[in-house]
C-alpha positions as a Markdown table, in Angstrom:
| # | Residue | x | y | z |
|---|---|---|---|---|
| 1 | Unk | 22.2 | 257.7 | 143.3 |
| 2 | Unk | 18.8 | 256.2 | 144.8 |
| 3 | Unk | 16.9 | 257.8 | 141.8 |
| 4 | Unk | 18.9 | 256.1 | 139.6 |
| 5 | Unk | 18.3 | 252.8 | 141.6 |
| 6 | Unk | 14.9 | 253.3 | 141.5 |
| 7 | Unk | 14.8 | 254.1 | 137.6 |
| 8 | Unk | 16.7 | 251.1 | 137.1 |
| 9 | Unk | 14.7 | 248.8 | 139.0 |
| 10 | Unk | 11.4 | 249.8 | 137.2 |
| 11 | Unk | 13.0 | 249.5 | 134.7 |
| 12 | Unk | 13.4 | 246.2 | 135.4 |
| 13 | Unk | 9.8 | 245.7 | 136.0 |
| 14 | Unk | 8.7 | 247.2 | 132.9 |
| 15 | Unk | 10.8 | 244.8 | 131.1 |
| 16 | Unk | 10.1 | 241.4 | 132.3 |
| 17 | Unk | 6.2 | 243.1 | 132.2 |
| 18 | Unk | 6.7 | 243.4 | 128.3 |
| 19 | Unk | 8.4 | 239.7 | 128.0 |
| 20 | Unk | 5.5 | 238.2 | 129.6 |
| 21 | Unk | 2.9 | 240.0 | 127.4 |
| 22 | Unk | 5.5 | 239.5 | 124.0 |
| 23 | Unk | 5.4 | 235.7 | 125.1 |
| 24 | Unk | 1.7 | 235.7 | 124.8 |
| 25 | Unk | 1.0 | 237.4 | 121.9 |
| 26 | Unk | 1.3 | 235.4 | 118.4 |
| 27 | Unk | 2.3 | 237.0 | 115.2 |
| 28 | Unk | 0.6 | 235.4 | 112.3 |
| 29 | Unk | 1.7 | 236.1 | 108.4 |
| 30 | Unk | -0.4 | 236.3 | 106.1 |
| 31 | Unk | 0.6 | 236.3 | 102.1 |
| 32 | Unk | -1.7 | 237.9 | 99.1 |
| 33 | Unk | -1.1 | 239.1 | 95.9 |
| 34 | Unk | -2.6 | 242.1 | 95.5 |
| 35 | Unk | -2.6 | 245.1 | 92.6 |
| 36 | Unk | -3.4 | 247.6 | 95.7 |
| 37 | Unk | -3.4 | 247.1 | 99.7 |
| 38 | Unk | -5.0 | 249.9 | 101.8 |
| 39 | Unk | -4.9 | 248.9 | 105.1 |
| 40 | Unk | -7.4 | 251.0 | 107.3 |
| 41 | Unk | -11.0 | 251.8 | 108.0 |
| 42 | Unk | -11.1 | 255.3 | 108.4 |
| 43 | Unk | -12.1 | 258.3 | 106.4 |
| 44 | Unk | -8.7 | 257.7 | 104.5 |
| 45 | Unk | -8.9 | 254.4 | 103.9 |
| 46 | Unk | -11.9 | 254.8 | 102.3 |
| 47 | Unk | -11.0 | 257.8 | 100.7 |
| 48 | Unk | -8.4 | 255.7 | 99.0 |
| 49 | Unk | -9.9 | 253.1 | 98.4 |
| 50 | Unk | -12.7 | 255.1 | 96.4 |
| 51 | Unk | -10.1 | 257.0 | 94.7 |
| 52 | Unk | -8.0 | 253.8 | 93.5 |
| 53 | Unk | -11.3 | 252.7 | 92.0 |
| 54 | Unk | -12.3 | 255.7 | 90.1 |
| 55 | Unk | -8.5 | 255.6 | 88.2 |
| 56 | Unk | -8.9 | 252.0 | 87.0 |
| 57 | Unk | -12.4 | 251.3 | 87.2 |
């Protein structure tokens, strides 16, 4: 029973932790038309990227 009182209350904590960070942080949207979006930096984004390219150059 007290480990379930205790879960509960950080749960608690955790949760009111997560509203006050959620009220902080702003969503913005962007729109664009776009043939092809690759989001991502990495090996694969440029990978697909570069392959995109050579299909319709």
């Amino acid at each position: 029973m007290e480990n379930e009182i205790k879960k509960q209350q950080t749960n608690d904590k955790n949760n009111q932790s997560n509203r006050k960070y959620s009220e902080k942080l702003k969503i913005s949207e962007i729109k664009k038309e776009t043939d092809i979006l690759i989001i991502g930096g990495g090996n694969a984004g440029i990978f697909a990227a570069y392959a995109a390219k050579m299909k319709d150059p």
